[in-house]
N, C-alpha and C positions, 0 to 999 in steps of 0.2 A: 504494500500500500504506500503510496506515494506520501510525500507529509504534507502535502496542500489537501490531499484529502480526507487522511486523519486529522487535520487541525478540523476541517468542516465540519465531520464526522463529532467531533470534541464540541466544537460550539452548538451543533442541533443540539446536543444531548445535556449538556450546562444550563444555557438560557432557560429551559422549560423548569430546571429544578433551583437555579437561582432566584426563578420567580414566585416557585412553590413556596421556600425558604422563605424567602420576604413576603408572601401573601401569612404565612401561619407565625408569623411574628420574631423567627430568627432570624441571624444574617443571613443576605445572600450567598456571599461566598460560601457557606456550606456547600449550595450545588457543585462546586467544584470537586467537591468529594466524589461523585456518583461517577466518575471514569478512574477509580480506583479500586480494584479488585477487591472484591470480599468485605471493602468498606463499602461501599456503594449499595453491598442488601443491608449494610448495620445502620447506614442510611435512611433507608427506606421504611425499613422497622422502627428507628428514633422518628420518623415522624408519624406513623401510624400509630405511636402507641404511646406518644408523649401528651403532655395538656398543651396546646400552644397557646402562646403568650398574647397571640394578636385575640383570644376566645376568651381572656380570663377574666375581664372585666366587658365582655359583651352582653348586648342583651338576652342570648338564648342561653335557657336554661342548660346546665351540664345534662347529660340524661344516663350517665354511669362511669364505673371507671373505665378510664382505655384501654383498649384491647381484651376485652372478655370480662369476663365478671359480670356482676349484678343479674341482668333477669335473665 
């Protein structure tokens, strides 16, 4: 793979999680993690199963804990 296309390749795949990051309230630069082997699903799981910050004083209510538990 050439490096004009892996860089490409690296930017599709950043941007979308750099924006998740700053949409749920931490930095963005976290997305830059997600092109890092084996960090990248601990990633993924840190934000599925954390409380984000940009949620914790919003108006909807919590409706349980993250990732499993409650009902």
């Amino acid at each position: 793979m050439s490096p004009f296309v892996a860089l490409r390749f690296a930017i599709g795949v950043i941007y979308p999680f750099w924006r998740i990051c700053a949409k749920t309230g931490y930095p963005g630069w976290l997305g830059v993690f997600i092109v890092v082997p084996i960090v990248n699903v601990g990633l993924v799981y840190f934000l599925a199963c954390s409380e984000w910050p940009a949620l914790r004083d919003g108006p909807w209510p919590r409706s349980g804990p993250p990732c499993g538990g409650g009902r």
